[in-house]
N, C-alpha and C positions, 0 to 999 in steps of 0.2 A: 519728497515723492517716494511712493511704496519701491523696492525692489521689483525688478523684471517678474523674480521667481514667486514672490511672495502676491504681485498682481495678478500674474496669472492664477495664484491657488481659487483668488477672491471671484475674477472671472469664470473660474470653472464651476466655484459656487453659485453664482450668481445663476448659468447657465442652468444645473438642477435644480435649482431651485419653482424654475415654472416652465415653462411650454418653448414659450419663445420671446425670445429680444430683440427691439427694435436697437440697430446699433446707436443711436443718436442716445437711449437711454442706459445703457451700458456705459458708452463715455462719462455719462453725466455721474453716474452709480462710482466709477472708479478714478473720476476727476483726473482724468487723459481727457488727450485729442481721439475723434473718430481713428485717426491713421494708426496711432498708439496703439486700439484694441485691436482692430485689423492685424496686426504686427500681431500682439500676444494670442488671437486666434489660429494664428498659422503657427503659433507655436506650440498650441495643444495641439494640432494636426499632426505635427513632428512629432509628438508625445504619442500618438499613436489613438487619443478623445476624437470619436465622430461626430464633429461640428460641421451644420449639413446650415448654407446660404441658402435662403428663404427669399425668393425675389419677386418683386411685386408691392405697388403701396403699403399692403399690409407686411412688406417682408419683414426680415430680421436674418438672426443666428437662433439655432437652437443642438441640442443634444442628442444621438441618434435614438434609437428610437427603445424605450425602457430605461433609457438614463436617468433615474428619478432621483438618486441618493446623492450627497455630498461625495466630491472628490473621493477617491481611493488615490493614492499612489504609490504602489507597489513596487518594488522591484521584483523581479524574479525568485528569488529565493525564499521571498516573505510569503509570495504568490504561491511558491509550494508547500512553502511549512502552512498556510493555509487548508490550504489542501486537503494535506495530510491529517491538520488538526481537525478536521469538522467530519471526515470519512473516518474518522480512527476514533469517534470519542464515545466513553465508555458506553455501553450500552446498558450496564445496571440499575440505572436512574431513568426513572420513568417517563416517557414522554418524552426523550430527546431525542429519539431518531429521528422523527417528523420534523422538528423545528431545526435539527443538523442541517438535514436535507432542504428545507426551504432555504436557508440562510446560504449555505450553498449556491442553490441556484441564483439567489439578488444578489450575491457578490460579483459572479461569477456575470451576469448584465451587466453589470457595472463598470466593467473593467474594461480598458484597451483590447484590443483584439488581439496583441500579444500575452501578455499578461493571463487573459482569459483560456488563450490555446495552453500555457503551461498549466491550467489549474485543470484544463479538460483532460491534459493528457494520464492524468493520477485517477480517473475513473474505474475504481473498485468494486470489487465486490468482500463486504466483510461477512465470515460464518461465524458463528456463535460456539465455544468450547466449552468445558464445563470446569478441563485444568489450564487456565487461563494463566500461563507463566510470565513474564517479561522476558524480549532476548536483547540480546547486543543491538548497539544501536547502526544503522545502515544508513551507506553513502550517501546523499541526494544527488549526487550527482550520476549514480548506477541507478537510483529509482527513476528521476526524472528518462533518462536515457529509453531505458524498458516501455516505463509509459508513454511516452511519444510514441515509441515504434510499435504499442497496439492502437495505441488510436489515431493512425497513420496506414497501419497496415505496413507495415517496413520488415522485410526479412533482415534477422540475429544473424551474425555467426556469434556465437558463444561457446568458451572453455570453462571447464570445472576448476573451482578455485580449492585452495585445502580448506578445512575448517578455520584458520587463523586469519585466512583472506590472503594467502601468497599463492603465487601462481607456479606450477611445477613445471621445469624445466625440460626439454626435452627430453635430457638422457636419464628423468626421475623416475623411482619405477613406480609412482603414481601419477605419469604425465598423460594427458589422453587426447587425440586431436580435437578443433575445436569444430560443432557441430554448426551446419545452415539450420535455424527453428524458425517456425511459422508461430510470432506472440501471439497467442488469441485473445487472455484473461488476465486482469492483475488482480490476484485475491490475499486480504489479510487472514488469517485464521492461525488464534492462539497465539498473539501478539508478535507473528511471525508474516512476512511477505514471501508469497510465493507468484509464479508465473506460469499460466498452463499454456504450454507448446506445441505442436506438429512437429515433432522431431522429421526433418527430409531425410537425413546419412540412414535413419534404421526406420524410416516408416512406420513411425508409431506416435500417439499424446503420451508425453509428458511432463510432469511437475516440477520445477525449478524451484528451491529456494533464490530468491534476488541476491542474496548476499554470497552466494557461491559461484554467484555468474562472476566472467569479465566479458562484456559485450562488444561486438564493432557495431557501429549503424552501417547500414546500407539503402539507396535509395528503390531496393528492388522489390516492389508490387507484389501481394500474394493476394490470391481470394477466399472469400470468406470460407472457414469446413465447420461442419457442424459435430459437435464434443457430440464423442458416441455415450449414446442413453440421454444424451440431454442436462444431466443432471450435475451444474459445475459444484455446487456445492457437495454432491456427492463422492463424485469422481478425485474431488482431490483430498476431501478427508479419507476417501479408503485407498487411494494411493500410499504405501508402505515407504516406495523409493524416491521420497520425497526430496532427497540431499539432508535430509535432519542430521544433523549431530550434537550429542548429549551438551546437556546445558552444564554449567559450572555450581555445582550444588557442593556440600560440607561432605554428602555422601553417595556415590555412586556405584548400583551392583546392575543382574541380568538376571532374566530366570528363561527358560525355555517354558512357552505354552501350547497346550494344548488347545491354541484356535487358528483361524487363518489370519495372515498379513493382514487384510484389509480390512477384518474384524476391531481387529489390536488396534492399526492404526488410527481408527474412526473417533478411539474411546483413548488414546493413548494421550498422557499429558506432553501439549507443549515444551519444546527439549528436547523428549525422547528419541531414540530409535527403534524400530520396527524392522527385524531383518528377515526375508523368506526364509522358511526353512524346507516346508512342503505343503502340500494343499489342507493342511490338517496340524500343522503345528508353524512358530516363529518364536523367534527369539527379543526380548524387549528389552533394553537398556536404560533406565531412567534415574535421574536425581530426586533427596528433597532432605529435608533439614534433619532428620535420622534416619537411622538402617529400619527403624520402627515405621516410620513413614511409607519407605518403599515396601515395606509389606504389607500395610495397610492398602498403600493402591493396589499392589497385585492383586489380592484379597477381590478387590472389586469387580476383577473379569471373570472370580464364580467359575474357576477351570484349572485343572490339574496342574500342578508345576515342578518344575525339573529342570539340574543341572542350575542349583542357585549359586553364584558368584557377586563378593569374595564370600570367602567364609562370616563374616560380622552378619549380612545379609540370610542365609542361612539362620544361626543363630535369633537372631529378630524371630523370623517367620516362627520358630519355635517356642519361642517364648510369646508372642502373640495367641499361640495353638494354646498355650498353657493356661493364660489367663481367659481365654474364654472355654475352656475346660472347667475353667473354676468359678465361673461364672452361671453354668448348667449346672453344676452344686446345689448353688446355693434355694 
């Protein structure tokens, strides 16, 4: 006789596989007694499968309602690395946003109603960069967290983490207290998670990197505010004070430009920092595989520069200047 666990998988099949089950022909399908499936249907119930009794001549068992697919069974973690994989996948390759997103949605039917609330809580929004970097790789268990409490609506306290992901102590003199936020948004952009918030303590939106949080949940209710201008995708590429900090490259310099934070920001590769300087200049800190590279993107923002560090960076920018001098030559 099949195992408990291994009956039920067959049962659950059996269930998606059409509309409804008469119990007398499920017994006969899993060669049990009526009481037997009885028994392993209150045990998909405990599993969290809505298997909805059908009474009446015609009754049976059946599946609730868009249960059409073979079993899933998911743990929790696989449920968000789902998630994660089908909202995160590349968008270079033509034609896969749509068929993400649908696949998405049939899983996401599919699934127990716990199961399904973990995969709901990771509902993103991805933007498109053009310096598309990889970063470090982030907790699931700080993302899962986040996402719950916006799509909950669950007021953060949240503390600033350092770059490393330790937390500064109080007598550190980069310790800061830890802020009530209102989550509103969970956005990727530039292979990077961030979080747009209602800061309460300074009554303002701001943008969280997730990986610099350390979050508490709390069960306390906010209402919905609407992101001034509307525009999330906008708002948080031209946010500057994002929490970025420089990525780990072979080579890392700065230049001071002549444009605005939010300019730089918008066009600034993944990694980088963006630091205000004034309404008319900021400063930009970025990696990439030579001091040639990083002058090459400065090159890109088409605007005066100044104050280049270290010196190797410098040097590049010059020798860049030189060769397309001698390029006009020819």
């Amino acid at each position: 006789m099949a195992s408990t666990s291994h009956r039920a998988l067959r049962l659950l099949s059996l269930l998606g596989s059409r509309r409804q089950w008469p119990l007398r022909e499920l017994a006969e399908r899993l060669e049990v007694s009526e009481r037997t499936v009885r028994r392993d249907l209150d045990t998909l119930r405990e599993l969290g499968y809505p298997v909805t009794t059908v009474h009446g001549p015609d009754g049976g068992y059946r599946l609730g309602t868009g249960l059409t697919l073979p079993p899933l069974l998911f743990d929790h973690e696989q449920a968000l690395a789902i998630a994660v994989a089908l909202q995160t996948a590349p968008s270079t390759v033509f034609g896969l946003r749509d068929d993400t997103a649908r696949a998405l949605a049939t899983l996401q039917q599919a699934m127990p109603e716990m199961l399904r609330a973990a995969m709901e809580s990771l509902q993103l929004t991805r933007l498109q960069n053009y310096w598309e970097f990889s970063a470090p790789p982030i907790d699931p268990a700080a993302l899962s967290a986040v996402g719950i409490a916006v799509r909950r609506g669950h007021l953060l306290v949240a503390e600033l983490l350092r770059p490393d992901g330790t937390r500064p102590a109080p007598e550190d003199e980069d310790f800061a207290a830890a802020h009530r936020i209102e989550p509103h948004h969970l956005v990727v952009w530039a292979g990077r998670w961030y979080l747009v918030a209602y800061d309460l303590d300074v009554e303002r939106w701001r943008v969280h990197r997730v990986d610099r949080l350390h979050t508490r949940p709390t069960t306390r209710r906010f209402s919905h505010r609407e992101l001034p201008g509307g525009d999330l995708a906008h708002f948080v590429m031209s946010s500057h004070d994002r929490g970025d900090t420089a990525a780990a490259w072979q080579c890392t310099g700065s230049a001071r430009l002549a444009m605005p934070a939010h300019v730089v920001a918008r066009w600034a590769p993944g990694g980088s920092v963006v630091e205000h300087i004034d309404d008319d200049h900021c400063r930009l800190t970025l990696g990439a595989w030579s001091w040639t590279g990083i002058a090459g993107i400065l090159a890109t923002f088409d605007t005066d520069l100044a104050e280049l560090h270290p010196p190797e960076l410098l040097d590049a920018c010059r020798q860049v200047a030189r060769r397309y001098a001698a390029v006009s030559e020819l």
